[in-house]
Structures are given as structure tokens and as C-alpha cells.
DOFIDREN-811223 format. One line per field, with one value per residue: x, y, z of N, C-alpha, C in turn. Coordinates in Angstrom, 3 decimals, m for minus. Example, Ala and Ser with C-alpha at 12.3 -4.5 7.8 and 13.67 -1.06 7.14 Angstrom:
2
n.X <- [13.190,12.850]
n.Y <- [m5.690,m2.250]
n.Z <- [7.800,7.080]
ca.X <- [12.300,13.670]
ca.Y <- [m4.500,m1.060]
ca.Z <- [7.800,7.140]
c.X <- [13.200,12.900]
c.Y <- [m3.300,0.030]
c.Z <- [7.800,7.870]
This chain:
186
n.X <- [m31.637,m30.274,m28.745,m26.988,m25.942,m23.730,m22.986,m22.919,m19.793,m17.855,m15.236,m14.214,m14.876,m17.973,m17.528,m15.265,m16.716,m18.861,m17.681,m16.189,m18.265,m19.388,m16.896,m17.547,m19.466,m18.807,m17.733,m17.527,m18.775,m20.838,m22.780,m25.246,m25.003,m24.959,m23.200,m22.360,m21.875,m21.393,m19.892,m18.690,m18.716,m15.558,m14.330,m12.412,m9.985,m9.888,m7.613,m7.147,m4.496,m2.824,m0.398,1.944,3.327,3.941,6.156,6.550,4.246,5.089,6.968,5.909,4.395,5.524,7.386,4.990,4.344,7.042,6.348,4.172,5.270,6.881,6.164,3.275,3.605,3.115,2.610,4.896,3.318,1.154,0.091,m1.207,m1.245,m2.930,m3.502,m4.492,m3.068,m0.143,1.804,2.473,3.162,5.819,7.565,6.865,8.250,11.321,11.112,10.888,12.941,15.044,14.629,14.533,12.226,10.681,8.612,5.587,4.925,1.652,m0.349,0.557,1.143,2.869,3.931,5.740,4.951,2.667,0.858,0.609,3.305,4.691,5.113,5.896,8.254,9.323,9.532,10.967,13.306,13.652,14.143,16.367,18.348,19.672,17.145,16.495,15.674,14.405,12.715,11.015,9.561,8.100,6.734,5.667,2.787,1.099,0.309,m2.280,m2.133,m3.137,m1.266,m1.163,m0.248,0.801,1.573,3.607,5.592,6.575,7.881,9.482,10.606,12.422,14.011,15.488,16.725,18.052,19.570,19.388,18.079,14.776,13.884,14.827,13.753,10.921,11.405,12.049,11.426,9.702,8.070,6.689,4.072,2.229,3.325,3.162,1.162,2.456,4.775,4.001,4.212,6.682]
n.Y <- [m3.266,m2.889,m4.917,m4.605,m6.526,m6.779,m8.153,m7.876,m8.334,m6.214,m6.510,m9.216,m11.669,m13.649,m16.296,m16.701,m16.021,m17.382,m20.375,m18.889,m18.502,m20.889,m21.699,m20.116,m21.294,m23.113,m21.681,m21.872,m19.616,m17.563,m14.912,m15.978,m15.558,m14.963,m14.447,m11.968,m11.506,m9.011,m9.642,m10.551,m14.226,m16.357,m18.779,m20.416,m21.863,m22.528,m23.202,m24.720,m24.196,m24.911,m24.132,m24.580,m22.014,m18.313,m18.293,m20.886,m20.272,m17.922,m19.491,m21.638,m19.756,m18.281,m20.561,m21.250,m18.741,m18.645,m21.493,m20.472,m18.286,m19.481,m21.721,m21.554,m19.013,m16.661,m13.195,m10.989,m8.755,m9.411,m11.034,m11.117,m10.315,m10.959,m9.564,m9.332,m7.743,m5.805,m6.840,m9.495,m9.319,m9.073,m11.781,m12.832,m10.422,m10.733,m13.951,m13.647,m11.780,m13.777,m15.290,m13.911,m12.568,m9.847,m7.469,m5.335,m3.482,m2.250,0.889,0.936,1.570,1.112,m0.081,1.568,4.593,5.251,7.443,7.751,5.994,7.536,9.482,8.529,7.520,10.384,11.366,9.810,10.245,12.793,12.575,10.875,12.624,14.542,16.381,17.465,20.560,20.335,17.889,18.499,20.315,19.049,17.937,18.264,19.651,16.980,14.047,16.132,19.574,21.813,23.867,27.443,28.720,30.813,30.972,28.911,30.257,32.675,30.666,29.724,32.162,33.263,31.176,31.708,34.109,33.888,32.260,29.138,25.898,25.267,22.939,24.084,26.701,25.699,24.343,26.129,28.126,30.461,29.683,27.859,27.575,27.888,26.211,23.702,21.812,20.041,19.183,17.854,15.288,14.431]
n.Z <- [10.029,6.919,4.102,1.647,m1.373,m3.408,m5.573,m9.099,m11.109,m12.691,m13.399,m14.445,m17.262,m17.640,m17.356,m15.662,m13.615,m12.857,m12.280,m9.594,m8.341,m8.040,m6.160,m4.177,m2.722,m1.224,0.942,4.636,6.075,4.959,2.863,1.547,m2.123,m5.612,m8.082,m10.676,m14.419,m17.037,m19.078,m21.590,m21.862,m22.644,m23.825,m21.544,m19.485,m15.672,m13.827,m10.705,m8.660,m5.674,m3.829,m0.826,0.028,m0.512,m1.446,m3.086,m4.547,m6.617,m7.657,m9.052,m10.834,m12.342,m13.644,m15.036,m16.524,m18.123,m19.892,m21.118,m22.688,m23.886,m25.293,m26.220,m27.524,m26.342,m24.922,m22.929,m22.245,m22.512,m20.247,m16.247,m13.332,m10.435,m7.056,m3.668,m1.605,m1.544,m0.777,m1.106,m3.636,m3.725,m3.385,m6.024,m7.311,m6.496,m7.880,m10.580,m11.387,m11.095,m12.829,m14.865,m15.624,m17.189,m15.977,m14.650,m12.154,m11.646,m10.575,m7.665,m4.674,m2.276,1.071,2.411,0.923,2.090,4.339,6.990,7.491,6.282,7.947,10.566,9.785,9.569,11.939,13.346,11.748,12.850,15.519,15.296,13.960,15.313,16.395,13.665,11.814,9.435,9.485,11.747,10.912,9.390,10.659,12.496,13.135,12.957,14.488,14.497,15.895,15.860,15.723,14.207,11.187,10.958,14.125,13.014,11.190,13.230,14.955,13.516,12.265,14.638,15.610,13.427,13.818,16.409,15.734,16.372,16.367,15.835,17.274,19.583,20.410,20.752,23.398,24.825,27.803,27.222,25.314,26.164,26.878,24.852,22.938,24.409,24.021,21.677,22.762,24.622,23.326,23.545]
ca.X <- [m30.403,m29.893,m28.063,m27.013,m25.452,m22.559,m23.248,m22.072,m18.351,m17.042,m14.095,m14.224,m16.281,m18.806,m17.064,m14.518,m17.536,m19.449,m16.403,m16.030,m19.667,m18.852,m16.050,m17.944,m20.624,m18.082,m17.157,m18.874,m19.453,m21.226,m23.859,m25.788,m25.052,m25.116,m22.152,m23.097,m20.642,m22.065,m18.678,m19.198,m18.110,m15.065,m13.627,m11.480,m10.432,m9.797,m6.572,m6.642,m2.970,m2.195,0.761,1.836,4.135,3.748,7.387,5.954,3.083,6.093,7.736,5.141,3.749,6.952,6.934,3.723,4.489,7.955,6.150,3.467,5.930,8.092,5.363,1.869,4.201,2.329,3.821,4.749,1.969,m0.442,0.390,m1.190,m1.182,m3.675,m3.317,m5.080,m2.075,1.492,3.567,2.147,4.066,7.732,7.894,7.052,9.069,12.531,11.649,10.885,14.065,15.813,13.754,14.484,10.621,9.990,7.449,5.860,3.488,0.460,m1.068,1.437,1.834,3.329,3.801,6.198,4.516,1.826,1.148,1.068,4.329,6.072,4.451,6.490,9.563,9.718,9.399,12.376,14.331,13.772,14.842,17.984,19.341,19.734,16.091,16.284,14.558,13.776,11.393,10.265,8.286,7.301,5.856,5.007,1.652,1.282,m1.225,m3.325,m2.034,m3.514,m0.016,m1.420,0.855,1.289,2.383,4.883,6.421,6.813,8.651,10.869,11.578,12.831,14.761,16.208,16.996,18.522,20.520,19.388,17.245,13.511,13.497,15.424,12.918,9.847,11.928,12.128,10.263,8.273,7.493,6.391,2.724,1.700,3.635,2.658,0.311,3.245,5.589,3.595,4.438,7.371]
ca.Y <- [m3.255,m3.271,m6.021,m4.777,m7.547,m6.641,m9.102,m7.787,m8.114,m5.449,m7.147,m10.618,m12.873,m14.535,m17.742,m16.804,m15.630,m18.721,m20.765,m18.117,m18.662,m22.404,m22.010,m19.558,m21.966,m23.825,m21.105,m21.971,m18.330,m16.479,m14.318,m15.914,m14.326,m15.335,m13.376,m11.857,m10.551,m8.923,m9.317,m12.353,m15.330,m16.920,m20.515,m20.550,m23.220,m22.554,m24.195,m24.514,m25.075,m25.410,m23.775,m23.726,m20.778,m17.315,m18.414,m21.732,m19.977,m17.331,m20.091,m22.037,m18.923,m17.731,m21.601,m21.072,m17.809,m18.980,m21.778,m19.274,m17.199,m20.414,m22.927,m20.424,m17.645,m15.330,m11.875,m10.703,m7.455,m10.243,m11.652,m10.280,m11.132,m9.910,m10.001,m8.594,m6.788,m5.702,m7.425,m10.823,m9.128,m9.069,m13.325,m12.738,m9.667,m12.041,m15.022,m13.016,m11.127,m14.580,m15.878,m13.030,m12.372,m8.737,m7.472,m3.753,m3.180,m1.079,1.725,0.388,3.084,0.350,0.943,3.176,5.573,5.625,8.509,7.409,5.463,8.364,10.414,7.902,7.816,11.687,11.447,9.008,10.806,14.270,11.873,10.928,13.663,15.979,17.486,18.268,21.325,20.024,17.053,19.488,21.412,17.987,16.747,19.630,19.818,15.747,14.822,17.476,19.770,23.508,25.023,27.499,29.006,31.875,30.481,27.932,30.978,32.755,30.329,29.704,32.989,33.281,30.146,31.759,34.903,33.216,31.173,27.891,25.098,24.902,22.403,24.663,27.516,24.992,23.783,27.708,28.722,31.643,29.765,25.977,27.440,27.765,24.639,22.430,19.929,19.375,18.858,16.204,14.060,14.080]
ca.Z <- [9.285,5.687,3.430,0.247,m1.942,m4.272,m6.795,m10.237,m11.754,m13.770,m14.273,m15.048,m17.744,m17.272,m17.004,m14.871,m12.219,m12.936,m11.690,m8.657,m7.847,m7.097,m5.343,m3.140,m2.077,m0.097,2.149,5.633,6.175,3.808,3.046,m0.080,m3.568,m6.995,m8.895,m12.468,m15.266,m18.687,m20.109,m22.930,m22.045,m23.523,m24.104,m21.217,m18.922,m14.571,m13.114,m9.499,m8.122,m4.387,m2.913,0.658,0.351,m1.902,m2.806,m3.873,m5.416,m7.427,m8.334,m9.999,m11.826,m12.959,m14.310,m16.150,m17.786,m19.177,m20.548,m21.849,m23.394,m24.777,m26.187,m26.583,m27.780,m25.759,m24.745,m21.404,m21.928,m22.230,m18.581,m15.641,m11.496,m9.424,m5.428,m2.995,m1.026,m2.272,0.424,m1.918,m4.835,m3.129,m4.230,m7.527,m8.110,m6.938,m8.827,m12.098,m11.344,m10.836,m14.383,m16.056,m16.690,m17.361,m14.911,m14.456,m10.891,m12.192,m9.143,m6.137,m3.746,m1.363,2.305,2.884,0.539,3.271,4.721,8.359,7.471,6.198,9.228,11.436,9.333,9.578,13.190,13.520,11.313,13.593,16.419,15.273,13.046,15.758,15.911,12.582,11.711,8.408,9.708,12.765,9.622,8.137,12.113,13.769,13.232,12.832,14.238,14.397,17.622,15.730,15.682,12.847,10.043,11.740,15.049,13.197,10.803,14.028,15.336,12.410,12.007,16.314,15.805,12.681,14.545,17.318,15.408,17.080,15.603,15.868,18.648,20.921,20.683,21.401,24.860,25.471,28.780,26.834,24.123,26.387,26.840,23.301,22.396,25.640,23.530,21.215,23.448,25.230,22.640,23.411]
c.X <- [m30.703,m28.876,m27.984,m25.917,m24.517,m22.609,m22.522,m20.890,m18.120,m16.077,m13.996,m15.541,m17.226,m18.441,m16.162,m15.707,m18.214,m18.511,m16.452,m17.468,m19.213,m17.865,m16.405,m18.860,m20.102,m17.275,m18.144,m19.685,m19.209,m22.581,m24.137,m25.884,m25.055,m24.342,m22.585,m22.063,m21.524,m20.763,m19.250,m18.407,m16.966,m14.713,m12.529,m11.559,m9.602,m9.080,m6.269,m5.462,m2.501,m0.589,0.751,2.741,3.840,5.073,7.206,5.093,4.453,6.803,7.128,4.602,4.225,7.516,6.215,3.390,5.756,7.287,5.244,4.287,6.624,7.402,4.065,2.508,3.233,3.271,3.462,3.440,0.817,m1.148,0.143,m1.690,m1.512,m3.587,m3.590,m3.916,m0.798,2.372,3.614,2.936,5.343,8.237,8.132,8.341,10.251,12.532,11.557,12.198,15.181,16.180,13.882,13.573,10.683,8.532,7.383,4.792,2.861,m0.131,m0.668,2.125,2.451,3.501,4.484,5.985,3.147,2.054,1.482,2.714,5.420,5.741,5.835,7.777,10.371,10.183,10.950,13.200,14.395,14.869,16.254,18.854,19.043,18.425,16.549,14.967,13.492,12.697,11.116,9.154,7.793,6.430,5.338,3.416,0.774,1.171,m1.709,m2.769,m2.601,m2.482,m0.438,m0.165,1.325,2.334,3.612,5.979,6.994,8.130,10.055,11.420,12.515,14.127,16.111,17.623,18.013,20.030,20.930,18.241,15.568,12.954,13.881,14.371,11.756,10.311,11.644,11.107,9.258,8.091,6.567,4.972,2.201,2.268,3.424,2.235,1.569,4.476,5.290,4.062,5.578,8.164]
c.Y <- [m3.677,m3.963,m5.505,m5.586,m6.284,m7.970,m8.874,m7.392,m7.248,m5.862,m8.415,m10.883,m13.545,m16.286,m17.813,m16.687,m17.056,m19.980,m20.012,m18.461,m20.388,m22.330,m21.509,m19.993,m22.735,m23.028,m21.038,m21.009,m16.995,m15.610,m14.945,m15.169,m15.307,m14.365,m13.205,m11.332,m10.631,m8.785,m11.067,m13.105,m15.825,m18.164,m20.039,m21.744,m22.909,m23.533,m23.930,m24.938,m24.523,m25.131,m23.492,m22.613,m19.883,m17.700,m19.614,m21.508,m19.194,m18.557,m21.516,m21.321,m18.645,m19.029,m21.888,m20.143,m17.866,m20.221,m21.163,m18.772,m18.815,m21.126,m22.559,m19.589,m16.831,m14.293,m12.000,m9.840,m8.266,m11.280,m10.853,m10.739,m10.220,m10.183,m8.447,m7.260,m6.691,m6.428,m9.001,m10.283,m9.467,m10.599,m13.229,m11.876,m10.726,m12.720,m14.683,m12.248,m12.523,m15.378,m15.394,m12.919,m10.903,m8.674,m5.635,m4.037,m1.451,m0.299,1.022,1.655,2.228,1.191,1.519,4.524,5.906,6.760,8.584,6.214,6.226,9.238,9.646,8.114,9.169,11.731,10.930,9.731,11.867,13.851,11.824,11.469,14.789,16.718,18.183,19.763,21.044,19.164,17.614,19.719,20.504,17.497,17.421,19.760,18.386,15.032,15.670,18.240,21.842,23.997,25.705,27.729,29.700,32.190,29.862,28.664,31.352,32.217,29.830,30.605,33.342,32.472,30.490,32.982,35.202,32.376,30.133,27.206,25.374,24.654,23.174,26.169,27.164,24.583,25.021,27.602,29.860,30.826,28.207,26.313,27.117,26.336,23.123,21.101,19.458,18.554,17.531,15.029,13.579,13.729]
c.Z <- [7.847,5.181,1.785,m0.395,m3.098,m5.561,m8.388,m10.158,m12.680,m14.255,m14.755,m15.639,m17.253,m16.590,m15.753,m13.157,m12.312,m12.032,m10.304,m7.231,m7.252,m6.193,m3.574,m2.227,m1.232,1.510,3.019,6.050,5.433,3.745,1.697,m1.044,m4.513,m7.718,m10.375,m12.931,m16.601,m19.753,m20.757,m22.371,m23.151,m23.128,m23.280,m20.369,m17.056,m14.168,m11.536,m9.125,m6.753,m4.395,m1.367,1.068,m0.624,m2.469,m3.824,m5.599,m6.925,m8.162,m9.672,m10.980,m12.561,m14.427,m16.043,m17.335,m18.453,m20.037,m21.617,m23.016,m24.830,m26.168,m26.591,m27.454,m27.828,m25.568,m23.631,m21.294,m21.857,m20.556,m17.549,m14.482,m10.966,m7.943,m4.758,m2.081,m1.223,m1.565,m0.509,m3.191,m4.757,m3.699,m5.359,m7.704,m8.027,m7.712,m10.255,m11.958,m11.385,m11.821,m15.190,m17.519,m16.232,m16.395,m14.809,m13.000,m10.974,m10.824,m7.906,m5.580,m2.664,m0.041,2.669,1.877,1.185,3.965,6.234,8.686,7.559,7.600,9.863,11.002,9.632,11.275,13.828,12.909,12.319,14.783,15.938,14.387,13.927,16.176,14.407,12.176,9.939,8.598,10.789,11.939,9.122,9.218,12.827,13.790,12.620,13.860,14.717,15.107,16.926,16.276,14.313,12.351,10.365,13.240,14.312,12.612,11.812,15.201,14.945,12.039,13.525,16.001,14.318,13.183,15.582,17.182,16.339,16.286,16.594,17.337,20.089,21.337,21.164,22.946,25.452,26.422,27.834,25.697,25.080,26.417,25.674,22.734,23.176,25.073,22.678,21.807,24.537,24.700,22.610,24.787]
């Protein structure tokens, strides 16, 4: 087995990794590294602060950048909160909404813009709007079951034909062979 180390920062200073590097020597399980950054060093200074809640945490930050803004006269564009997963944003956004701190969230596709989220959503919706034939065409071939394009026109044009929805042509006796695996799923 191979071990390749991840070692250099692209994003942070030098100082800030320097700092990082200590903190990391205390975690009981680790793989030994040494963190590097070729960004220059600046004169800054690392405030650890202890919260036991993210609303805690929001509400101390929120804190820190009205004083920022009040007594630094910094700008908001100069303020910026990094966290590992969006559901850790939802605190902040409230108490900056509560603080009336300006706030934008940069590349957040959050989770219901998931694709296996909306997959599910579609699914539920088909469920209880009737069989919709509109999320039929969004689930039908979700996951995978090789209904091609040809088969599913086919069946959208029958069902158009018919003048009955979608789902009622898949129940059909001549149509349950070809649609069998889909219909498992259900």
C-alpha cells in the first residue's frame, strides 16, 4: 500500500498553517505531516473560541463581525466563514438575518439541489399528485431500469392516444412485460 501525504495549502498563509500544524499534533489519530503554504506570511494573530452549539458559535461570530465592521471599520466583502458542510451555515444565516449583517453563500448547491434528493422528491411528488405524468418522465428511467427513448416515446404517445395518463398504460397487461423491472419498484 501506498501513503501519499497531502501536505501543501493553497489556500492559507503560512502562518495560518503553522498554527494548524500545532493544533494537528494533538490529534490522537493521525498520520504524521508537516503542512506547507508558499503564500507570504502575514502579521496575523489566531483566536481560538469554544462554543458548545453552532448557534453559540453564530452568535459569537455575528458578535465579532459587528464589532469588525463598528470599531476596525472593516467591510462586510472583507468577511468570510468557511465550514465544512452547509447544514453549519443555517445558524449563521438566522443570526445575521436577526443582526442585520449582510451575508452572500458562494458555490452552495445545498441538499435539496442534490440529485438523489430531487430523484426522491420527484418520486413523492408522482406519488401523491395522482401519478403524475409529469414526474413519471422525470422517474421513469431513475435508477437505471433501460426503458430507452424509444420505448418511453412509445409509451407517451399510447397514453396520449388513449387519453389516460402514463401510469395507466405501464399497469396495462400488454405493456407489464417490457415494463416489469419498473414496476417492481413499485
Amino acid at each position: 500500500m501506498t501513503i501519499s501525504k497531502l501536505s501543501q495549502n493553497y489556500r492559507s498563509n503560512s502562518y495560518i498553517v503553522k498554527v494548524s500544524n500545532q493544533l494537528i499534533k494533538h490529534n490522537e489519530i493521525q498520520q504524521s505531516k508537516n503542512l506547507f503554504s508558499q503564500i507570504k506570511e502575514t502579521n496575523g494573530k489566531v483566536t481560538i473560541i469554544k462554543n458548545k452549539t453552532g448557534i453559540d458559535e453564530a452568535i459569537t461570530i455575528s458578535d465579532i463581525i459587528k464589532s469588525l465592521i463598528n470599531e476596525k471599520k472593516c467591510k462586510f466583502e472583507d468577511i468570510a466563514i468557511l465550514y465544512r458542510k452547509n447544514i453549519q451555515s443555517y445558524p449563521f444565516q438566522n443570526m445575521f438575518f436577526k443582526k442585520n449583517i449582510p451575508y452572500n453563500i458562494i458555490n452552495r448547491k445545498g441538499i435539496y439541489k442534490t440529485k438523489i434528493i430531487k430523484h426522491i422528491s420527484d418520486y413523492l411528488k408522482f406519488f401523491t399528485e395522482h401519478k403524475s405524468n409529469y414526474y413519471l418522465k422525470k422517474i421513469i428511467n431513475y435508477p437505471k431500469k433501460y426503458i430507452n427513448k424509444d420505448e418511453q416515446d412509445r409509451l407517451f404517445n399510447l397514453s396520449r392516444s388513449r387519453n389516460i395518463s402514463y401510469w395507466e398504460i405501464i399497469k396495462s397487461s400488454e405493456n407489464r412485460k417490457k415494463m416489469e423491472e419498473f414496476n417492481s419498484l413499485f
